[in-house]
N, C-alpha and C positions, 0 to 999 in steps of 0.2 A: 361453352367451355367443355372442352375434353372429361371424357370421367377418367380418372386417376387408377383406379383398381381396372379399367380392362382393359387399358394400357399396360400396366404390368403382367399383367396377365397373356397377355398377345408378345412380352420382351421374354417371362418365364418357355413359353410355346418354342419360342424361335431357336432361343437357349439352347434347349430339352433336343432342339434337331440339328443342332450346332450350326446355325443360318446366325452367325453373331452379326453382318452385315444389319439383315434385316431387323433385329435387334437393335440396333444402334440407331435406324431412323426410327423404331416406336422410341425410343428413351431421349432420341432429341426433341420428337414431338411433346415429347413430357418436360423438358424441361424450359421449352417456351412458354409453357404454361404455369410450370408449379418452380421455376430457378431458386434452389437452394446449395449448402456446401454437399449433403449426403448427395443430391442427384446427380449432382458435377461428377464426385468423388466416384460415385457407381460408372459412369459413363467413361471415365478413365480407363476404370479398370476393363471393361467391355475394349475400348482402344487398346489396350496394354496388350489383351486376348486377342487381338485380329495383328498385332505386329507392327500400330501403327503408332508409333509412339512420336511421333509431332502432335497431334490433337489426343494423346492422352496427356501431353504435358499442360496444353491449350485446355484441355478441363479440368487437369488440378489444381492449376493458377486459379479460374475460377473459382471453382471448390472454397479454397485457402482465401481467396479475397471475401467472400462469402461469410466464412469462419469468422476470420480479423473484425468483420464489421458489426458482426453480430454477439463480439464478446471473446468466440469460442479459440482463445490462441492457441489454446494445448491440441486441439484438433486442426489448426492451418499449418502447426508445428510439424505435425505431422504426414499432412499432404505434402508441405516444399520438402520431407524427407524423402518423400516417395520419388518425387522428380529429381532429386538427387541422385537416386538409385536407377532412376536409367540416361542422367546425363550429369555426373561426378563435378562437371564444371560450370554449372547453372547459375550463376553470378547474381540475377536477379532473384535466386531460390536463397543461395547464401547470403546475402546483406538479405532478406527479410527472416531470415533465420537469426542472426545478427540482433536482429532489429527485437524482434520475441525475445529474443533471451536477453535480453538489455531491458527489455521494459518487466519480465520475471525476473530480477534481477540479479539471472546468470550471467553475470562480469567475466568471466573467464573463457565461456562458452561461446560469448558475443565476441569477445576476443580475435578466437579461434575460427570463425566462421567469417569475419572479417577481414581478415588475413589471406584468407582460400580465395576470398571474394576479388581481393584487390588482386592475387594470381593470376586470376581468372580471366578482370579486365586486362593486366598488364598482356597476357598473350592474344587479346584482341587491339590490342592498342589504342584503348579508351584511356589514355590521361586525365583527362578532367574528371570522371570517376574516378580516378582512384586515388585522386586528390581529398575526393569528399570522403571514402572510405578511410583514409587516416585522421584526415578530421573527427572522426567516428569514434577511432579506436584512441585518439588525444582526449577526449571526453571522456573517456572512460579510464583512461589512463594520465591524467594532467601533468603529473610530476615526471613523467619519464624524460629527464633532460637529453642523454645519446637518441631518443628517438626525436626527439621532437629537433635537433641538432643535426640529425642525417635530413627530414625533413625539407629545414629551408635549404639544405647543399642543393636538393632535388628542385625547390623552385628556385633558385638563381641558376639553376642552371636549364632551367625551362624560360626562365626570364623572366619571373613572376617575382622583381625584386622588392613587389611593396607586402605581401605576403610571405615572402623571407623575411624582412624587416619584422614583422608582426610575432613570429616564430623568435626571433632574436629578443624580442622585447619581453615574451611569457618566458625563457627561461632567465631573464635578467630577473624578472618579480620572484621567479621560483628560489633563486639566488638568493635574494634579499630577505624574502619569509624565512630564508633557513637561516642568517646571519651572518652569509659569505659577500660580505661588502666587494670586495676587491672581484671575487667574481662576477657580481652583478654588475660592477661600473664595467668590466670589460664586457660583457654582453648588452649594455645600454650605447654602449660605445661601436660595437659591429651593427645594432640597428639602425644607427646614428651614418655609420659608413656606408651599407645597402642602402638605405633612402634618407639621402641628406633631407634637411630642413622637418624630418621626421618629430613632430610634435610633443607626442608622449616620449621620448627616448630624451627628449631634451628634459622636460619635467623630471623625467625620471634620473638621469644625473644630475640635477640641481636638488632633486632629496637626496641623494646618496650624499651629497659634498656637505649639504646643511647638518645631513645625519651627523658624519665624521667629523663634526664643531668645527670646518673652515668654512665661515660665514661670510669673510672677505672674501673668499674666491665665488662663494653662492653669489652673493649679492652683485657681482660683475658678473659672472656667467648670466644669471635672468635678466642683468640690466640689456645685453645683448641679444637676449632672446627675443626682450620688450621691440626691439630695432626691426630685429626679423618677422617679427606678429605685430606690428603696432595695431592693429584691431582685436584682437585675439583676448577675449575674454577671461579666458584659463590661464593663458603668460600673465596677466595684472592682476587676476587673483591670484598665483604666487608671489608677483612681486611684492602684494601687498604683503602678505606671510611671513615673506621674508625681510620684509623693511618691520615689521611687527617683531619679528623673534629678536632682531636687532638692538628692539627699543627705538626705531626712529621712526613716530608714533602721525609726524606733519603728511613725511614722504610715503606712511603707509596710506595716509584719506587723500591721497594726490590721483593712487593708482586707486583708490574706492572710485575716486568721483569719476574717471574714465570710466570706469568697468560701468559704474550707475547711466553714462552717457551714452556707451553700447548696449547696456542690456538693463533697463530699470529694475526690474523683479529679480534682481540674481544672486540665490538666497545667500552663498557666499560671503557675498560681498555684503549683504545686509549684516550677518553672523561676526563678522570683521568690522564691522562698524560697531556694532552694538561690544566686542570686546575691547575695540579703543575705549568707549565709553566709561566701560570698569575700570582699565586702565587709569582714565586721568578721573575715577571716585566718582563719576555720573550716574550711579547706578538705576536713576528713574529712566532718564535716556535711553541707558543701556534697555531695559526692560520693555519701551517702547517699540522701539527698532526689532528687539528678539520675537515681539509678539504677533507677528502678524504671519512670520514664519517658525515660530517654537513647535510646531507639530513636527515638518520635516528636518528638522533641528536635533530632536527628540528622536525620532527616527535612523539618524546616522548614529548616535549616541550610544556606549554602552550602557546600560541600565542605570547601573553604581551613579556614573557619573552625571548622568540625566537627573536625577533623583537631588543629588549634589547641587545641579545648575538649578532646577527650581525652589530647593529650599533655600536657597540664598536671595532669593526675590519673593518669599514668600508673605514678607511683611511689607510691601508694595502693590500686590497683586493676592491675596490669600484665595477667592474666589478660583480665579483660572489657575494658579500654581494646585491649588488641595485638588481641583476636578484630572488635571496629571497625575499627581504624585497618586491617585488613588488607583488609576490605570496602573502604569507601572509598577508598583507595589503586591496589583493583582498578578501583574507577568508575572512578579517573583516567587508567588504563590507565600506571599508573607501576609496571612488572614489577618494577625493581630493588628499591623502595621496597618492593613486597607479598616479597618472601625475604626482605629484611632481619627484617620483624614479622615471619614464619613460625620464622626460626631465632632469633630473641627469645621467643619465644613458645613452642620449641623447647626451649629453655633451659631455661623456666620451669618448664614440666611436666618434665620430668626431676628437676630438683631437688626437686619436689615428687611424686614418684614416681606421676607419671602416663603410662607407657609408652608404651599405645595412642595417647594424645594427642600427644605428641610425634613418634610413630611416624608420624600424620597430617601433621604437620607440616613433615615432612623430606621424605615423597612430594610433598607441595604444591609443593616448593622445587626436590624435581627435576623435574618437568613443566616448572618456568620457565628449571630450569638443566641439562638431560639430560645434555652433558658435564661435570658437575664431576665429579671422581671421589671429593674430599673427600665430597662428601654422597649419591654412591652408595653410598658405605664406611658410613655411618650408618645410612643407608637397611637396608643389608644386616647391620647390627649390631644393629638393633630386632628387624628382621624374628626373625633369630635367637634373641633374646633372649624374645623373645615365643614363640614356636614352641617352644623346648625348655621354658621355665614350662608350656605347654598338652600338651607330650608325657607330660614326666615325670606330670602327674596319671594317664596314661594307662597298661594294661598293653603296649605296643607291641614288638615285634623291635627291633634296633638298627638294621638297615639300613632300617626306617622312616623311623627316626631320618636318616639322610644322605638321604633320600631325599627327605624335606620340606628338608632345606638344599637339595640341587641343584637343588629348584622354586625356592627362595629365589635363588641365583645366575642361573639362567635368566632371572627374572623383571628382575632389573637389567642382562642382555648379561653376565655375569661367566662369558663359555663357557668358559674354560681352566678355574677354579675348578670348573665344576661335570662338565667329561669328567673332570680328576685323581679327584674324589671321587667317580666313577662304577667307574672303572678299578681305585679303591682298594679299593671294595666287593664288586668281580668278583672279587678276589684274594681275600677272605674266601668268600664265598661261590659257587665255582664254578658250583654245581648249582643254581643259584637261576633255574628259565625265567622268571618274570616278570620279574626284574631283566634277564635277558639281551633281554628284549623290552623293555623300557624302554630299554637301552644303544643295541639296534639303530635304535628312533626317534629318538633323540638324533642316532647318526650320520646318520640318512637329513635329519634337521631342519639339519643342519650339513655338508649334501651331500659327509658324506665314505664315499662308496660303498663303497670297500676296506673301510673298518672293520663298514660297516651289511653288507656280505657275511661277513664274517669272523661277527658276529653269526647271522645267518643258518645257516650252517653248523654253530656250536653248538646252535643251538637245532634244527635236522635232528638232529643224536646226539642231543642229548638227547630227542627225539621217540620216538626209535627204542628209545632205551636203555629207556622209560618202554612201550612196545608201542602208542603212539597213534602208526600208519601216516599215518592221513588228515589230522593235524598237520602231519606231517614232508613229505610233499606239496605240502601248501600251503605253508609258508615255503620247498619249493626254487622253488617257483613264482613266489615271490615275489619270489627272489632273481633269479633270469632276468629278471622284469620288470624289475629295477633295473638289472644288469649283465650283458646279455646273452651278453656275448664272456666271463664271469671264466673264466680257463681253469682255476680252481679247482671250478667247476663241471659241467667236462666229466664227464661217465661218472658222476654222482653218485647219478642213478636218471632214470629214462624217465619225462621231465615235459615234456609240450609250453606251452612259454613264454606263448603265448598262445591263446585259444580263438575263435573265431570265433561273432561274436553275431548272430543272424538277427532283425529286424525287418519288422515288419509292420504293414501301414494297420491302426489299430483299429478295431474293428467296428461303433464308434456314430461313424465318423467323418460329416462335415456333405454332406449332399450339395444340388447346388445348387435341386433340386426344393422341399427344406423352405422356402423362403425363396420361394417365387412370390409369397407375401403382401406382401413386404418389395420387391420389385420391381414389383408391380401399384399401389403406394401410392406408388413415387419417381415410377413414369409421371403419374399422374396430376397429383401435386407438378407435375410438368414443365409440364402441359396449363394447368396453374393460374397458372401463371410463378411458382410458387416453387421458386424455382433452388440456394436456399441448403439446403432442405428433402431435396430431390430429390440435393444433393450428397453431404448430410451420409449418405444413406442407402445411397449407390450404394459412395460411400469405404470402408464400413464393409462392406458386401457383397465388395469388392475385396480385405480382408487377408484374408478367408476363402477366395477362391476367386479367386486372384491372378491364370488363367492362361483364365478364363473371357471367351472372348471377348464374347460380350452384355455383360456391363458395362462392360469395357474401351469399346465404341464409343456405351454408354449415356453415358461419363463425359467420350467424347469429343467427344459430338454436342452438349451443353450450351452454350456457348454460342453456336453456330446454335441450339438449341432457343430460347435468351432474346431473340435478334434476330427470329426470327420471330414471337414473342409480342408483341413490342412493337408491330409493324407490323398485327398486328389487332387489340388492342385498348389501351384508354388506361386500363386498371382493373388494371396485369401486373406494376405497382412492386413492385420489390424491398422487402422488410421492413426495410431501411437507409437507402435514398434517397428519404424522402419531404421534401419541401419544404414551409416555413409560411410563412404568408402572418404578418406581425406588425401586432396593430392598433395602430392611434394613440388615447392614454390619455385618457380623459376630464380633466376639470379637476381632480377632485379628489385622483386618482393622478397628474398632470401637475404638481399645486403640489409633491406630495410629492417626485417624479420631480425637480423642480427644485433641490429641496433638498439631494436626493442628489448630485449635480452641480454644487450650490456648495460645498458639506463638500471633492468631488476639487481645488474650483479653489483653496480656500481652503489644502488640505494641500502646494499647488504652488507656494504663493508670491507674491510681488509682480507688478501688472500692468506684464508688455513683452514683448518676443519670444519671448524665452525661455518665458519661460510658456504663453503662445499654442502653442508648438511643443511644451514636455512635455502640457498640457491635449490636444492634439491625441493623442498617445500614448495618454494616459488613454485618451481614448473611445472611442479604435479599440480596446483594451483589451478595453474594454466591449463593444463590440460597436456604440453611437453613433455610424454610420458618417457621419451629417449633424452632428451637433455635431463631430465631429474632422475635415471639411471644413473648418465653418467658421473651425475655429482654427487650421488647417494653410493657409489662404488667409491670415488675417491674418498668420501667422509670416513668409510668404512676402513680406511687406513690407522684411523686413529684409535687404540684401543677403546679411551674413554667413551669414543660413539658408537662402537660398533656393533653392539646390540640396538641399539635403537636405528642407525643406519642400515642394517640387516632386515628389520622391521620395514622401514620406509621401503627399501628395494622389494621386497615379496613382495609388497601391497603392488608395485607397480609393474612387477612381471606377472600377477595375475590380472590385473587389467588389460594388459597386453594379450593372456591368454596365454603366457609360457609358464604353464604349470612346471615342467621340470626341473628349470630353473630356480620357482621359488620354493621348490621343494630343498632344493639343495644349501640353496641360502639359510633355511627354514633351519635347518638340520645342522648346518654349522654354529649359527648362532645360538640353539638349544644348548648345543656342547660346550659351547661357554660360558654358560648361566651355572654359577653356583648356589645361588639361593632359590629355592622353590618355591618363590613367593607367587602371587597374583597374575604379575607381567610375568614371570614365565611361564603358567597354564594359559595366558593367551596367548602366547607364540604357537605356544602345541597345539591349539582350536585353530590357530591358521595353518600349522601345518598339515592337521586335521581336511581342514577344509580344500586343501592343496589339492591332497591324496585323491580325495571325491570327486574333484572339477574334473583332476587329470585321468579320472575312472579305474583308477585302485581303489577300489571299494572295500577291497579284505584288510589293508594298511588302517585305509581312514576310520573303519570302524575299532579297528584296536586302540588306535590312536584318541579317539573317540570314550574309548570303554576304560581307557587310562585315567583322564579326564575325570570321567564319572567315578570312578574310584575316591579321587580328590574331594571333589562337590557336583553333587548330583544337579545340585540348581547351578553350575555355571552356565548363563547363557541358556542356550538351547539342546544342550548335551543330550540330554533325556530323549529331546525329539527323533537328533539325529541318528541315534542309536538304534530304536525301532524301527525309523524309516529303511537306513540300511541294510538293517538284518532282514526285512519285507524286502526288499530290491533282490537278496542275495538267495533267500529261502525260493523265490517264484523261479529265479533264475537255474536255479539249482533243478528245480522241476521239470524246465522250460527243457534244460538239456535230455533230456532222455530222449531215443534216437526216435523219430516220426518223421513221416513222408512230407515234404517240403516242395509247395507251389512255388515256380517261378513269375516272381513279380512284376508287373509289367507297367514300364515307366509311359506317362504322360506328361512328360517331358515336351 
């Protein structure tokens, strides 16, 4: 195996004579060996530094696969940005960017990356990609009826009409959860057009019709469905449904007994049987039938109503109905509710001489109820009960016997009950050491030291009495440890209390030599400007060798080591901070892109200010820093918003990075603030903050020192002030006239 530090050592050398070639074959040889995200990541940038950016992209894919698998996302987040940044349309960089920020659950981010992605394939002309890319972005976004509507135009017109149809059908549901009947039937009805004999879209108009109480035209509509599917298990469980809602209760076990002939176990159609049952007053039937499937029954069920269906069987069934209703009850997080069924249930098995069961049941009740004493008393009555049935089978002593009760009393806090019948069995049996070492744990567990010495000292005679010396030793020893002073202890025998225990470094302790490897690898990290690399190794070196100055000033010189990397070269980005450039969508991800952002406008409401100013929110959302401009400028039409629209627009021409702009925004909207409340000194803190981004430094500090006038605790007032005035005072110095080197780019 290659050694790892003169390897790096032999990449630093080559570095150092700017031979990055030969640098890159020691650092491939290194990562046949040692393949991690930081090596990949170094080796990049080494590619990145010779020009050759196909295999610096080829190693930070690596890198980033690396990362992903090993946890680290916010570090592969960072490598697919870096490949971003020397190829803007990396398809595979953005859907796994996508992908990150969908599983961090940046919604908006994934969005946005998604979108670029599907760009990206459209000008390679990858369709079936960028099929699954809106799939992508439909999950993330379900409800967007215009996009998901531009969608299937795009597969019928690819040909893909049964995936049209499917798209027709999710905004039919979406239709329906809202309460737009009429529009869902017309959308049940175009998936019905795109793929006749389409299944679900038939179901799905046969509930819309049942919904709207015309059951004459349901019940001929499914009788015909039944014609088109006569196998079709799901058409006969509706028919049944529907001949059930009807009240035509023969013709509903007509379409049971089919459905039973195609599929026996089909819990449906069991569920439909067993509600005829209720129907015509069966109700043992009924409970028959439900019971073989009432888990997954219970399961579709809202709670409430679950809860409903088995306390109406529960004097048929009290056993299996109390062991649900106790579940569910716990979903609900209703404690009272679950002891109630535990001591019904409680009950049951008792009278039905099921002990242990019941025994369970009372423990269950005191967990929810630790003080009752009524059902610690139970608790400790089973316990018993149970325990002398399992002894007597046994040949045992009798003070076994008490001795399994006094576990029983301890076990419920019942300390009186269990020291009497301790005390009471030391009266039988004086001579008994095991019992008197049991008594003396008990006291020492119930810190009553007197009595655990008084133990002690019997168990010393009896040591003695028995000729085991090096016993009676130990418990006096032991007794010293516990009550040092007992003056019942004086002169009892010559036992020093305690001993003195000598420790010593062990002999395979770490010394800081082993680890040169792990220190020649963070330098280099260093050299490389990977800072986070370099940290994470130095940190880790530190809890071993806490006291060792070289790391200590290794751990301290870091960031002076990242300011001076930055200052020679422009390749030294941190694996966090890299910047994308975002493209602009060709026409064909742009009509789609439109689509999507009429579905936001549409889910917003009626056109007027209001709208303009939440659409504005949308987008900034999104991430649409120019589309929620332009809707944040038109809000600002309206007087009533136009302070707070004025707000929204600066926030987003400083994200943009047009400070002048939100200066000026900043500045109008102040002029119209009559009350100098709260929200107006935080407008002044962002115009504040305006002035500094855009490097008016002498505005922002005034601006600033206004502020502070106000409330010295707003925010961060206080800080900015001093920092400033330090920026403006060095600067002030800086100018005075001196001889000036000209800099020289390595570029």
């Amino acid at each position: 195996m290659l050694d790892k530090a003169s390897i790096i050592r032999e990449v630093q050398k080559h570095l150092a004579k700017g031979q990055i070639d030969k640098a890159i074959v020691e650092w491939e040889k290194l990562i046949k060996e040692y393949p991690d995200g930081n090596t990949y990541n170094a080796l990049g940038d080494l590619y990145l530094k010779k020009g050759d950016r196909k295999n610096a992209i080829n190693s930070f894919y690596e890198g980033a696969k690396f990362f992903k698998k090993e946890g680290f996302s916010h570090k592969a987040l960072g490598l697919y940005k870096k490949i971003l940044n020397i190829n803007p349309a990396d398809a595979d960089s953005l859907i796994s960017l996508g992908e990150i920020s969908e599983e961090r659950g940046l919604k908006t981010d994934a969005i946005k990356y998604y979108f670029a992605a599907a760009d990206s394939l459209s000008k390679e002309g990858k369709k079936e990609a960028i099929f699954d890319i809106y799939n992508k972005i439909l999950n993330i976004s379900p409800t967007n009826i215009p996009f998901r509507s531009k969608i299937a135009e795009i597969y019928i017109k690819e040909g893909l009409k049964s995936e049209a149809a499917k798209e027709f059908l999710n905004i039919a549901k979406i239709f329906e959860e809202k309460g737009d009947i009429e529009k869902s039937l017309e959308y049940y009805k175009k998936a019905l057009e795109t793929q006749p004999s389409y299944k679900d879209a038939i179901l799905g108009i046969n509930y819309i019709l049942a919904k709207t109480g015309d059951l004459e035209k349901a019940l001929e509509h499914i009788k015909e469905a039944s014609i088109l599917f006569p196998e079709d298990s799901d058409i006969h469980i509706r028919c049944a449904e529907i001949h059930l809602q009807a009240g035509m209760l023969d013709k509903a076990k007509d379409y049971i007994e089919k459905i039973t002939e195609i599929e026996p176990s089909n819990i449906k159609a069991i569920k439909l049987s067993g509600e005829i049952y209720l129907r015509e007053g069966q109700k043992e039937k009924a409970w028959m039938k439900y019971l073989p499937v009432i888990n997954e029954m219970l399961l579709e069920m809202e709670n409430d109503d679950a809860i409903k269906l088995l306390e109406s069987f529960k004097n048929i069934d009290s056993i299996e109905t109390g062991k649900r209703l106790i579940t569910l009850y716990r979903q609900k997080g209703d404690n009272p509710k679950v002891a109630n069924e535990l001591l019904s249930l409680a009950d049951v098995y008792s009278s039905k001489d099921m002990q242990k069961e019941a025994l369970e049941c009372y423990k269950e009740v005191l967990l929810i109820k630790p003080d009752d004493q009524s059902i610690k008393s139970k608790v400790v009555e089973f316990e018993k009960k149970l325990a002398l049935e399992e002894f007597s089978s046994l040949d045992e002593k009798a003070s076994d016997k008490d001795l399994l009760e006094v576990d029983i009393f301890l076990k419920y806090g019942l300390i009186e009950d269990a020291k009497n019948l301790l005390e009471e069995v030391k009266k039988r049996e004086p001579e008994n050491i095991g019992l008197h070492h049991r008594i003396k744990s008990f006291y020492i567990n119930t810190e009553d030291k007197e009595q655990a010495i008084t133990e002690c000292i019997i168990l010393s005679e009896l040591y003695e009495k028995a000729g085991d010396i090096e016993k009676k030793k130990q418990i006096i020893k032991e007794a010293y440890e516990l009550s040092p002073n007992d003056p019942r202890l004086a002169g009892i025998a010559e036992v020093s209390p305690t001993e003195e225990t000598i420790t010593s470094m062990p002999l395979g302790a770490p010394s800081i030599e082993d680890y040169i490897e792990e220190i020649t690898e963070a330098d280099f990290y260093i050299r490389q400007g990977l800072i986070d690399e370099a940290k994470e190794i130095l940190e880790r070196l530190q809890k071993l060798f806490p006291e060792n100055e070289e790391i200590k000033q290794k751990l301290a010189s870091l960031p002076q080591a990242y300011e001076s990397l930055e200052e020679e070269t422009l390749l030294s980005e941190t694996v966090e901070s890299e910047a994308v450039t975002e493209p602009a969508f060709d026409s064909d991800v742009l009509s789609i892109f439109n689509e999507f952002k009429k579905g936001i406008e549409k889910e917003l409401g009626n056109e007027n200010h209001d709208t303009h100013y939440n659409l504005g929110l949308a987008y900034k959302e999104l991430g649409f820093l120019d589309d929620a401009i332009k809707e944040f400028k038109l809000a600002c039409d309206d007087p009533k918003n136009f302070i707070s629209s004025s707000s929204m627009l600066s926030i987003c021409y400083m994200e943009k990075g047009l400070y002048p702009l939100a200066i000026n925004i900043l500045k109008k909207a102040i002029g119209k603030i009559d009350i100098k409340d709260e929200s107006y000194w935080a407008m002044k803190y962002d115009l504040a903050e305006a002035y500094e981004k855009s490097g008016n430094l002498k505005e922002a500090l005034e601006t600033y020192i206004e502020i502070n006038e106000w409330n010295s605790k707003f925010r961060d007032v206080s800080e900015k002030i001093d920092q400033i005035a330090s920026i403006l005072t060095e600067k002030t110095e800086k100018e005075e006239p001196k001889t000036k080197k000209d800099r020289i780019s390595y570029i």
